[in-house]
SESETOR-864784 format. One record per atom (N, C-alpha, C, CB): x, y, z; residue in one letter. Coordinates in pm, whole numbers, plus 50000, padded with zeros to 5 digits. Glycine has a CB too. Layout:
<recs>
XYZA/...
</recs>
This chain:
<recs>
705774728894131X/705024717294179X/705564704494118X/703534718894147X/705394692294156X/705734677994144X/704654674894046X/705704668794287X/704334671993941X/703874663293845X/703894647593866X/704604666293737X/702774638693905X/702734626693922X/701714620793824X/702524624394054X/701634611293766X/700454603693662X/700114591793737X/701024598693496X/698664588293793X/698944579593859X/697684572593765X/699034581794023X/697894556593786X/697244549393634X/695974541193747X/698754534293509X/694894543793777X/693614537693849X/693334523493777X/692174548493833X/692794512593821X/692734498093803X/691884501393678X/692064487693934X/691104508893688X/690314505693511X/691274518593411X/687834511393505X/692374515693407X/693154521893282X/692984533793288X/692804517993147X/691944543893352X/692884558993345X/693834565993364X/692714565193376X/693934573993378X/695354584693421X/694734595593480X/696404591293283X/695284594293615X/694964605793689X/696054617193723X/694454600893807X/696124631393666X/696994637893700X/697394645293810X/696994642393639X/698074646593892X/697994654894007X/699484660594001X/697554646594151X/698854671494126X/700554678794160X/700434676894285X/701024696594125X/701864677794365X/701614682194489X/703244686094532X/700764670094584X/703604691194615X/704594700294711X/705764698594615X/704944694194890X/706984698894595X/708364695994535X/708554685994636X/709574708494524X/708234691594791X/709244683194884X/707894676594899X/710264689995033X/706594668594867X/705474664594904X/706184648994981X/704314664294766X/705474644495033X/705644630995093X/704844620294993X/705014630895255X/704954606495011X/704014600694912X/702474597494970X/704684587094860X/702284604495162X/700744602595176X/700664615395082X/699904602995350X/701164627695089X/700384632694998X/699654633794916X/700514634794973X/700594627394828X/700354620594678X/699074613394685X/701564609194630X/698894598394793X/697744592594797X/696924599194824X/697644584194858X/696784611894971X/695874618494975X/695074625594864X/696244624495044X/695284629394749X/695444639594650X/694214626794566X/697444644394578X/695064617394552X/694644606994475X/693234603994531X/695644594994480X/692994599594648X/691724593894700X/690724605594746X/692054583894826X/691354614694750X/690424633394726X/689594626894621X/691574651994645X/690234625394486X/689684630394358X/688794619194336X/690744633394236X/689064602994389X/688274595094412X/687364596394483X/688654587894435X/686874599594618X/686444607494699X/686684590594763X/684984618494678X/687364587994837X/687904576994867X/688444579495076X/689294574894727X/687634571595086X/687964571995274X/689124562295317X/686464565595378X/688804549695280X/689264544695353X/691004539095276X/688124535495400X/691994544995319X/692844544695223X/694414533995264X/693094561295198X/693814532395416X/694814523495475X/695214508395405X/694294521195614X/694344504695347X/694404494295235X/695134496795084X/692964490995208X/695584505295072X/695794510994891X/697364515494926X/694464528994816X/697714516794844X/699134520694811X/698994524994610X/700394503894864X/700344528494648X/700834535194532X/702554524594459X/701194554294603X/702194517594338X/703214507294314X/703854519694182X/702474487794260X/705724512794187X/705724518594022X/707254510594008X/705714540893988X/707884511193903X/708414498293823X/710044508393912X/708034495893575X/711254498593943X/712414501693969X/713614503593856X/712654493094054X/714384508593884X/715494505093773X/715764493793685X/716514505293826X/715504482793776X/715164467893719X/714704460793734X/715584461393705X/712894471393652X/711854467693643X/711374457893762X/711834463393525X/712144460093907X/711284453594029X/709734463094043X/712364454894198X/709314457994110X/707704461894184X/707874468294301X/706704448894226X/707914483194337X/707964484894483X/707024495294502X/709374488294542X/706674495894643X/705524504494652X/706204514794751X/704044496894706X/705914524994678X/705944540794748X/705974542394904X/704574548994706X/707074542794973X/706814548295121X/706164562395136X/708174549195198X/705064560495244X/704014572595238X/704754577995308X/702504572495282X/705334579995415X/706364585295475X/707414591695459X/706654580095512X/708064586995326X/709524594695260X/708534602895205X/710814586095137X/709554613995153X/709654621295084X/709594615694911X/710694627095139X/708824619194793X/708694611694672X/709744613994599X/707564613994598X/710114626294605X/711624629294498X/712934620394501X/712334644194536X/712864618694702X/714114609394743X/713644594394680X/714374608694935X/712594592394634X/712624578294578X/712534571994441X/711764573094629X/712104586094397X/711864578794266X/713564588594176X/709674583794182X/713664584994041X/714294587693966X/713764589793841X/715034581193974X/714904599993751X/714134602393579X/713284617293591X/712654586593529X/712974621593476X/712534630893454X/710644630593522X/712934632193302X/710054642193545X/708684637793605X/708184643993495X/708104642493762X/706574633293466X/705914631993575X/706224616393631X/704434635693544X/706414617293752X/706644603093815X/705364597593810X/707234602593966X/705784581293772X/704224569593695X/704074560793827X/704704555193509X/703124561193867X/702894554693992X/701104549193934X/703104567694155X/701044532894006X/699954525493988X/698734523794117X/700574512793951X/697804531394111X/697234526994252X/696464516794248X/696484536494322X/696994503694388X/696534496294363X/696614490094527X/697044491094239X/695464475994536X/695424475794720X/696864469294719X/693914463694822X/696984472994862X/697994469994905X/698394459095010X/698264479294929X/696914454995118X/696394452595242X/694954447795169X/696434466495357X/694334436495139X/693194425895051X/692414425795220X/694004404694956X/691564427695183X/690254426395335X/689244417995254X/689254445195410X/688264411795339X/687344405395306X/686194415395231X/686974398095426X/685394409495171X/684434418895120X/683604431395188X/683604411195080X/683324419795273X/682154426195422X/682534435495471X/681904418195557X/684004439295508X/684624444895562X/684834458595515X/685464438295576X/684854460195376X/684654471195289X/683484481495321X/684444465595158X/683434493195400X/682644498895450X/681814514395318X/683544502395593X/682644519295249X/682734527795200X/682504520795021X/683994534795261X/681694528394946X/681144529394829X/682084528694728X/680424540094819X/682694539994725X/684134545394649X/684884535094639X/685034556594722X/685004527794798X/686084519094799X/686144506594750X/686424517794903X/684404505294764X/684334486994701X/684204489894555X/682724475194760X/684314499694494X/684024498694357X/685434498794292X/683054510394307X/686634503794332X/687344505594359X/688054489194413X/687054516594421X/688004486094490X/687954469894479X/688204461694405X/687144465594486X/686614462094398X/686054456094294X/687354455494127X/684464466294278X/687354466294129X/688124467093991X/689854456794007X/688444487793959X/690094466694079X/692224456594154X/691964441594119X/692704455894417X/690644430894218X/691094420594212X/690564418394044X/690644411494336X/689904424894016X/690014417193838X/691124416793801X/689354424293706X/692214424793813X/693554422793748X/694104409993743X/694484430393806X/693894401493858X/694074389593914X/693494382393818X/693574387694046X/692124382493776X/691634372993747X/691334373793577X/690554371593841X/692164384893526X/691944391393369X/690654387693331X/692994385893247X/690984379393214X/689724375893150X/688444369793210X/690054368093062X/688604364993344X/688054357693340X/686914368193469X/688874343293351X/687034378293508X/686424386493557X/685294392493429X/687484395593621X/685824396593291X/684894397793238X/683534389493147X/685424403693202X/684124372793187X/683604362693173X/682674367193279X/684404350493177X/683034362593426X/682044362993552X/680804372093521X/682834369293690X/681064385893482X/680094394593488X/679134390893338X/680804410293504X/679524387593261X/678824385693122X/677704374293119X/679944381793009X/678264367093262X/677294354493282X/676474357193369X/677864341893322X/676834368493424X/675854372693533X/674684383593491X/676724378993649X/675164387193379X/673994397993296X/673434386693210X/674724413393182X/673664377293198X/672814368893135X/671324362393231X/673854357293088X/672084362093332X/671374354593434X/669984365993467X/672554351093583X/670754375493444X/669654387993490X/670204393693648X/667724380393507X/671324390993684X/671794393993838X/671994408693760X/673404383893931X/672044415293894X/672244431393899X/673734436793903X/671534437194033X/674434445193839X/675604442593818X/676304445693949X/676044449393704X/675714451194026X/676474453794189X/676754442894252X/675604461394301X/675334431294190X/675514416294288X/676594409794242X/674244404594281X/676604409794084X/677884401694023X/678984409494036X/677794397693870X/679094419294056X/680644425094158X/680764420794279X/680794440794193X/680284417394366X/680134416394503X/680184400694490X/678764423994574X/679664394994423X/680134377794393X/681474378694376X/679484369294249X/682164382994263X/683134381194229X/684304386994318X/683024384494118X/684224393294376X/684524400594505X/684824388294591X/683254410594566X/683894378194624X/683564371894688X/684564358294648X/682174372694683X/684224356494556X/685364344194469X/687124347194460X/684844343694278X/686924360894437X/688564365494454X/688534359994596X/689084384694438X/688054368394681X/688674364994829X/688304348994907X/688004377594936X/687904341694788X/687944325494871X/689044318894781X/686214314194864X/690104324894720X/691034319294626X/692294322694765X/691154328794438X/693004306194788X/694154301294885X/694784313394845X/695034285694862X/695574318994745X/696314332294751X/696194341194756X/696794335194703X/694594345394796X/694164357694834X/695174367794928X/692924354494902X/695504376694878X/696224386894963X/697344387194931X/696224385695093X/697894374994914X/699024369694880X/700444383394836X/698504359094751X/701644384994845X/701974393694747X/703564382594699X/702184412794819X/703584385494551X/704834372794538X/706324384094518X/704504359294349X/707004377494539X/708584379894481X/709494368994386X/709484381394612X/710144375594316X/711244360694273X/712444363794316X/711524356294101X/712354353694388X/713834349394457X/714794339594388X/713574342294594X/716024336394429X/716594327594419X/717374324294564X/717264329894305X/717324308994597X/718324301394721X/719854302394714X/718124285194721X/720314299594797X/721714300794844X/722264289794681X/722034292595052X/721674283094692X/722134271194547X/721704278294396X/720984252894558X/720894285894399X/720674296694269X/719234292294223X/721954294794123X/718474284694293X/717234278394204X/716274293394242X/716414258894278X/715154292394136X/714474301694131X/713174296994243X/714204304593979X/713074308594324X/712144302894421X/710964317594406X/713024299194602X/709764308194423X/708734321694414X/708004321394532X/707614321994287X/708334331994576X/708104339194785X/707084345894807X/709254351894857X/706234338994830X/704884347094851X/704484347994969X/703794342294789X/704204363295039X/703734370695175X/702474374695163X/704504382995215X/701814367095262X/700114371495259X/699694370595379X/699064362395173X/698494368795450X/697944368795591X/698094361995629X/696994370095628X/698564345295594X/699004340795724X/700044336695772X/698514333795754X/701014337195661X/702074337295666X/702944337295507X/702224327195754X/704054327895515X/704884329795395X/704954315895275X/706424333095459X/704574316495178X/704294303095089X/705984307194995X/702284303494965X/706614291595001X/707854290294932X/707704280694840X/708954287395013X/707534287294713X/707554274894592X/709154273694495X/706094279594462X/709254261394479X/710514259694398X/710224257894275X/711344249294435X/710554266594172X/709844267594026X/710574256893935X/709994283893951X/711584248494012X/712104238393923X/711424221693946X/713774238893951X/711174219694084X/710664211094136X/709204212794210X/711584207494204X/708574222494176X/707214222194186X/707054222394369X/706574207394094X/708244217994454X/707544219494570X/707494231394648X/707924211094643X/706434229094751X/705834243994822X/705824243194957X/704304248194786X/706254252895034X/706544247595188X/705974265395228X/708734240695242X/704824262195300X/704254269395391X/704584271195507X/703364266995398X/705194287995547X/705634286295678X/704554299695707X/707514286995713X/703634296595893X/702894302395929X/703804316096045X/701884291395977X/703104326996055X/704244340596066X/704484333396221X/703474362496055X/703784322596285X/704634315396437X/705634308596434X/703964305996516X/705974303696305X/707044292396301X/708184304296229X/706544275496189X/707904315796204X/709054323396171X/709894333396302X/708484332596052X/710874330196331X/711324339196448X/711974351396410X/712264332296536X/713154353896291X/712534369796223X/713194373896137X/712454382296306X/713414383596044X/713284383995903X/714164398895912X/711514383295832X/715204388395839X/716394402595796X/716524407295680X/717844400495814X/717534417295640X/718064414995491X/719474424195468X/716784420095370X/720264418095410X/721824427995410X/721574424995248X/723784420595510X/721824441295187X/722154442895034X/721104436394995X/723524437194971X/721264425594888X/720494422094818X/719804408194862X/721094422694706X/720034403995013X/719524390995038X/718454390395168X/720784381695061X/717444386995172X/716494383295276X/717114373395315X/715124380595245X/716934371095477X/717064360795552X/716114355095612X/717744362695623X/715724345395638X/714294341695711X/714784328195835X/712914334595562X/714504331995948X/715024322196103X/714114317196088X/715284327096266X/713644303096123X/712244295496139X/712824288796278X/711674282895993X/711884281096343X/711724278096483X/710984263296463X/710784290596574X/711824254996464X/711024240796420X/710314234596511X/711864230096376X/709664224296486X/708244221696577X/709074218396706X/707014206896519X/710324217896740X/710664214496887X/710894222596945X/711544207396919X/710934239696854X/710534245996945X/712444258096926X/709994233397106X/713114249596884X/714294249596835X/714874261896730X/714324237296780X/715464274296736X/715934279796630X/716684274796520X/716454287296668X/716584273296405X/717284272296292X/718024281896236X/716634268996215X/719304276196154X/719704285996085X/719024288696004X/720644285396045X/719694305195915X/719394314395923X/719204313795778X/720094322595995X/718064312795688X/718154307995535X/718194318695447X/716974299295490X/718744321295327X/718924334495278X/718384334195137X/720394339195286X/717934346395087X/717114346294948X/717684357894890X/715404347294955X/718854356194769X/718794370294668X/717584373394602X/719784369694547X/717504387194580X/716834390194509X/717804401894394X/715654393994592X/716934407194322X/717764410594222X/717844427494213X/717224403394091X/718194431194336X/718604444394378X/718184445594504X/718104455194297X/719184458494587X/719304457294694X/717474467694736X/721034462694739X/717114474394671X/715864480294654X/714964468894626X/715854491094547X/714614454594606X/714154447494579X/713864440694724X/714764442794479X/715534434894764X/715434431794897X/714614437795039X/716534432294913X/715084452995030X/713994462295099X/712664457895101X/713884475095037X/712394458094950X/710964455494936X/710064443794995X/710824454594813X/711074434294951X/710304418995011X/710374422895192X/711574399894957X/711764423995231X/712044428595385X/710274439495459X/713924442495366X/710284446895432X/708894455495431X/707854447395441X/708614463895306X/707774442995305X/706564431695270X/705874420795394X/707304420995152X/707894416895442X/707054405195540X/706434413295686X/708374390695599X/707114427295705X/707004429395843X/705694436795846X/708254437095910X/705084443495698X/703814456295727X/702654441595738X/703374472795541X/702744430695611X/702164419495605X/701284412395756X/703314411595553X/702954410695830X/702434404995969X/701544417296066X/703934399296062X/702214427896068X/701274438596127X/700494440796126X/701254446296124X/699574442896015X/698904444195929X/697854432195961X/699664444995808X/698054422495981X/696714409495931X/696764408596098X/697214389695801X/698394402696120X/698534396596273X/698344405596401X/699964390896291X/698554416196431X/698944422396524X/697474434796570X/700484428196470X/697494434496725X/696554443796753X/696954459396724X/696204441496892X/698344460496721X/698084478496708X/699944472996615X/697944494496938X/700084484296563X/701934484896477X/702754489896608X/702244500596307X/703894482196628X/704644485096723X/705084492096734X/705194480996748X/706084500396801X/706914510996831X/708174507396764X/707054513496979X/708904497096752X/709644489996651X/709714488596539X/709644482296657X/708384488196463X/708374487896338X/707874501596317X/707634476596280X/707444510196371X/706704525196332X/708104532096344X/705264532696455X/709164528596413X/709714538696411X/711414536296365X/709374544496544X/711544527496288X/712584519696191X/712754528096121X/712284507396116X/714254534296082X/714494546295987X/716004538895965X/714364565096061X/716604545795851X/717934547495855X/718404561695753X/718574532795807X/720014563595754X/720194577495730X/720964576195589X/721044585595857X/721204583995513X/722404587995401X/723334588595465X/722394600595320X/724574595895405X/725994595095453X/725604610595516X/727474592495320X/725454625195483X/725204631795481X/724774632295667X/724584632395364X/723264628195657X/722654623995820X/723074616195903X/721534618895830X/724074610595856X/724684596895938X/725714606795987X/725354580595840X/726234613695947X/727534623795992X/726744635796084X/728484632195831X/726004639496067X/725344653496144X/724524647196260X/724174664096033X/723844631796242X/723314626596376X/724624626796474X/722624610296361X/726144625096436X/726804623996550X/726944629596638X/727544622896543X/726294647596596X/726424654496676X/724924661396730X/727414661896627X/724194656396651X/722784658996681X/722114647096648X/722184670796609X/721974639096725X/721064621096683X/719574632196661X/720844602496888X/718804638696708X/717604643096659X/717504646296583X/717074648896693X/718144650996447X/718494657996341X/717474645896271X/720264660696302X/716494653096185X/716144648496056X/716374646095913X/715624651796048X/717874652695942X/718514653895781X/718544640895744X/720104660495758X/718594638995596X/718874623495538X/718034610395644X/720904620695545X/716604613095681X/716244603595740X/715334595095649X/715744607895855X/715254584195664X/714134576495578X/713424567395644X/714634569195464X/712474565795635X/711804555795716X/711674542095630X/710354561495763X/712034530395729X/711844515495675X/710194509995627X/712394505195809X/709184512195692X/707904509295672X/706924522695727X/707654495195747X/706074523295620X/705274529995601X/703514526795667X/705544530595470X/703044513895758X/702084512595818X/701724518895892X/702004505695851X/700694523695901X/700114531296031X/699024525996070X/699794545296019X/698614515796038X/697504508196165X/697044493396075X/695644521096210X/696754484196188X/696584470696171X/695104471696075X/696514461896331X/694694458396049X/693344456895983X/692274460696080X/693104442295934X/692274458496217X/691224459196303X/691174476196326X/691494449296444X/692024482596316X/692284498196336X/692044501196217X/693674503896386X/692204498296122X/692264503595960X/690014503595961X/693504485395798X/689604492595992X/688174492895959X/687584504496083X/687444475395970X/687924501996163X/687424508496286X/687274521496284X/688164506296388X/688594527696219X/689234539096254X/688494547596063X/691444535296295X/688214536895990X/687394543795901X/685874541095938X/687754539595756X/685744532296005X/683954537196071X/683854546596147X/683134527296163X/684854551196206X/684334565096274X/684364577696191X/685204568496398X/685354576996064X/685694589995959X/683784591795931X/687004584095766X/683194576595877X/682244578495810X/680914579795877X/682294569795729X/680924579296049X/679864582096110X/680284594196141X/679414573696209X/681414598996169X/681484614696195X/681174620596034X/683264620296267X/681454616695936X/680734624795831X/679824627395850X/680564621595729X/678644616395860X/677184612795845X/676724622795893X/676624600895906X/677184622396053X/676974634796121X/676834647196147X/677234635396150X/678414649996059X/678344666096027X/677544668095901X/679874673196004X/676964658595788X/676284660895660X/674914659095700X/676724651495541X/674504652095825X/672644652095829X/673014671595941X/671434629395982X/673714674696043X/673314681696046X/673454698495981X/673294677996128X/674564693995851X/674394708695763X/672884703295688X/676034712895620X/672444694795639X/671394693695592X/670054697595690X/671484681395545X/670054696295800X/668854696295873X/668454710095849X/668974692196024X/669834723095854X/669814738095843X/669194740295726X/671154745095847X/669934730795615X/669434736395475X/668124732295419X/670374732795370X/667454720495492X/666214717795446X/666474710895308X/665334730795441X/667114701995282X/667214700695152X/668374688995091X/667484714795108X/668374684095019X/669114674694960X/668594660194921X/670104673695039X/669874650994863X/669224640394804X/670154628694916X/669444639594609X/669574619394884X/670184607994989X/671124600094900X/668954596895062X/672314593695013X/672774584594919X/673344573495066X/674104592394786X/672904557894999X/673244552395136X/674664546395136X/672184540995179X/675384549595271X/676794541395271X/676464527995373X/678254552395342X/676584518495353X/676984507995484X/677924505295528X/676774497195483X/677614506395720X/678814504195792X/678004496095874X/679704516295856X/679164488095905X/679084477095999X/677614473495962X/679404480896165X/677684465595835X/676344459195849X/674794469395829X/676424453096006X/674704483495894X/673484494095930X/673934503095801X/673534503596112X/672784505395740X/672284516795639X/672614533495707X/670384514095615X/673234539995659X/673194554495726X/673274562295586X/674614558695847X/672484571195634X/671474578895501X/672304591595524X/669364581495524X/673294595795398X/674034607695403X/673354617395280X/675694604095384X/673334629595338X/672024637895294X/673904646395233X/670334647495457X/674024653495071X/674204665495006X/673744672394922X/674874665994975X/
</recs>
């Protein structure tokens, strides 16, 4: 079996195994089991690169083909996809939440709550405030990279819902481009490219950003396209769902069999937008409800516990 340690937002260590050849939904699956965790289209799995970049686990590959070093492989679960509070349907998950954006806000999350037990608020309300304050902060969702420009200045690239924020860490300025004014987003080796479309309507050249490995580049590359899917788009395209490329190995055996799965990897790992991601876990949790009021109705028996969806109380009897 695969040995993984995966480190939960309030500092534990969770151990799991799963397949040799497991995939990394596995892995999450395994993970949000033990959480008892539904809604998982929001979460990912982060862990540090060769040089110490940030990249998050394709649920899709295979985990061995990605990571390196002796196991147990150290992976961080943490969101991946920031939703509004409201939107949070499932118990597990807002508590769970709740915890990630404190990272954001360190100290000052355990300030929020200390003032709120003063006040006499209930500690669910002062989570759910603070909840609330994370997600009215301009970089909410946000995810950053450090880049550097074609001229070498250090630029910090941040991808979030509505598009892409470009700050220049020498000269303080920041140029917001919205995902309409971007026409589309490459990357060879170690450099992102980004086309913009100026207000006349006009393509521009083609602006380029190193980053500091070609696994880095990937990453940001990913970043912008699950990002736009993800916030912008009614369903993930057929284009981006089905973006792969091969090793040398599969690149030689597709010549004679293109269906061949050998050495395949997939580019992005999304499988459904925000509007599908909530939706598609309100039905997991009314078909629970369902099958748990009617094993309960047989057994005569149990205790209640309430989940809210969409707004309505539904009383799940074990």
């Amino acid at each position: 079996m695969m040995r993984c340690h995966i480190c939960l937002p309030d500092s534990r260590i969770l151990e799991i195994e799963i397949d040799p050849k497991g995939t990394g939904q596995s892995c999450l699956d395994k993970v949000c089991e033990r959480l008892s965790v539904l809604e998982d289209d929001y979460l990912g799995l982060r862990y540090s690169g060769p040089k110490q970049e940030l990249l998050w686990l394709n649920l899709r590959n295979r985990v061995d083909q990605q990571m390196s070093g002796p196991q147990p492989y150290r992976f961080q679960l943490r969101i991946k996809f920031y939703v509004q509070p409201h939107t949070i349907q499932q118990d597990a998950t807002s508590h769970n939440s709740e915890k990630m954006p404190a990272l954001v806000l360190e100290g000052e999350n355990s300030k929020f709550m200390e003032h709120g037990a003063q006040r006499g608020v209930p500690r669910h309300s002062a989570e759910y405030r603070m909840l609330q304050e994370v997600a009215s902060l301009p970089t909410f969702g946000t995810e950053f990279h450090a880049v550097r420009s074609a001229h070498g200045e250090q630029i910090l690239f941040g991808v979030g819902p509505e598009g892409i924020l470009l700050k220049n860490m020498s000269t303080n300025v920041q140029e917001n481009l919205p995902y309409p004014s971007i026409h589309m987003a490459t990357h060879r080796d170690r450099e992102v490219y980004l086309q913009k479309i100026d207000d006349s309507g006009e393509l521009q050249p083609a602006v380029g950003y190193r980053l500091v490995s070609r696994k880095a580049a990937v990453a940001l590359y990913r970043c912008i396209t699950e990002m736009h899917s993800f916030y912008r788009c009614d369903t993930v395209s057929c284009d981006v769902s089905n973006q792969f490329c091969r090793d040398l190995k599969g690149t030689l055996v597709s010549i004679f069999n293109e269906n061949s799965e050998l050495g395949k990897s997939y580019i992005f790992d999304i499988k459904r937008t925000s509007r599908e991601a909530y939706d598609y876990a309100r039905r997991k949790l009314y078909s629970l409800s369902q099958s748990t009021q009617t094993l309960n109705a047989g057994n005569g028996h149990g205790s209640l516990q309430s989940i809210y969806c969409d707004g309505d109380s539904v009383n799940l009897r074990f």
